[in-house]
C-alpha positions as CSV (number, residue, x, y, z in Angstrom):
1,X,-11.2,18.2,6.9
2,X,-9.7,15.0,7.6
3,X,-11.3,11.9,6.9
4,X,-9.4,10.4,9.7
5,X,-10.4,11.1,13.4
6,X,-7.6,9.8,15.8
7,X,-8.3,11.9,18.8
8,X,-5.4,11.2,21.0
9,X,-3.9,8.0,20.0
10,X,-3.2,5.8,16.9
11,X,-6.0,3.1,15.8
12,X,-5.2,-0.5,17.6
13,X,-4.8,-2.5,14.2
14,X,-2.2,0.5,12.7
15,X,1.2,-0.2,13.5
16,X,3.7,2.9,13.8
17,X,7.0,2.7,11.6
18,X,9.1,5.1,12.7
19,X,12.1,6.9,10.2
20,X,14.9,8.0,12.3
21,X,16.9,9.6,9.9
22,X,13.5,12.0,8.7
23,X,12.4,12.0,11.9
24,X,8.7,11.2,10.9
25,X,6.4,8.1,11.4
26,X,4.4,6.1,8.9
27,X,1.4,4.3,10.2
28,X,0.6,0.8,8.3
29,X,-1.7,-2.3,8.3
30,X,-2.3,-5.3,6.4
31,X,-5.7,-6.2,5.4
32,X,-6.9,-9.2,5.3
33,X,-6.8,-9.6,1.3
34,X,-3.0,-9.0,1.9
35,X,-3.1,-5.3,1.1
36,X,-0.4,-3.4,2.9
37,X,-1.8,-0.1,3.8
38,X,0.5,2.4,4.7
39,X,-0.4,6.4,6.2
40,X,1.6,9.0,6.6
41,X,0.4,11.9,8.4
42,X,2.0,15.0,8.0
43,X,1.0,17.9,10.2
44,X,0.7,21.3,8.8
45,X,-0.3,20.1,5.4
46,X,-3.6,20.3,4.3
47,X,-3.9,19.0,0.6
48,X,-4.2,14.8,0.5
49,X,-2.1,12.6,-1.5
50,X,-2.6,8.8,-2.4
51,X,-0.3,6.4,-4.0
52,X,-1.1,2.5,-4.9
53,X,1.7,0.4,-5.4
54,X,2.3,-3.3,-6.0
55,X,4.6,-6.1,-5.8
56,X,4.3,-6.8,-9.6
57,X,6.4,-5.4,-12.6
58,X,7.3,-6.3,-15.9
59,X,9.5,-9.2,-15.1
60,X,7.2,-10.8,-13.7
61,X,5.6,-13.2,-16.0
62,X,2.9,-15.8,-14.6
63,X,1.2,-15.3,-11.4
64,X,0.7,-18.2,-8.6
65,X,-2.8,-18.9,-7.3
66,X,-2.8,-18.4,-3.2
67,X,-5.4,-21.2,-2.7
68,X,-4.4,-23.9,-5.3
69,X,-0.9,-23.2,-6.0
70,X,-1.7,-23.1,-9.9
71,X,0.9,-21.2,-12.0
72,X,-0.8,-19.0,-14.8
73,X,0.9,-16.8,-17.8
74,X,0.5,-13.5,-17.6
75,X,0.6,-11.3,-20.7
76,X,3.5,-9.5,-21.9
77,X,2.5,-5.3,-21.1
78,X,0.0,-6.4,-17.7
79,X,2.0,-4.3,-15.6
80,X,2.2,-1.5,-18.2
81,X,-1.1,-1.8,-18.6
82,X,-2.7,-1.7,-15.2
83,X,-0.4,1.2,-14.7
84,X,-2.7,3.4,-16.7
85,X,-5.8,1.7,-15.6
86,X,-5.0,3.3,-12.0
């Protein structure tokens, strides 16, 4: 059973993204923390399948404060690290 309940039509604050060349559609959303949420419904399937990814990698090495503009260090291995913490 589906946690989502759309009835005929697609939520108002999902946006459709549609792949020509697969011919499917990908629904998405940005939250207001600046998560980018992204759902792709797949008809005829019935097992559920998540996936968290992130604008951050190993190169990246100090991380900007959104309110202040402060640059901090980030530790060599974050990345790696948070990896297995998900």
């Amino acid at each position: 059973m589906s946690v989502f309940r759309w009835g005929n039509g697609i939520p108002e604050h999902l946006r459709a993204l549609r792949d020509e060349v697969l011919g499917e559609e990908v629904l998405g959303t940005r939250l207001a923390s600046g998560l980018t949420v992204l759902v792709h419904p797949k008809r005829g399937f019935r097992k559920k399948f998540a996936l968290l990814g992130a604008n951050f990698g190993s190169v990246d090495g100090e991380y900007a404060d959104r309110e202040t503009g402060r640059r901090m260090p980030i530790p060599d291995g974050a990345a790696h690290f948070l990896e297995h913490k998900l």
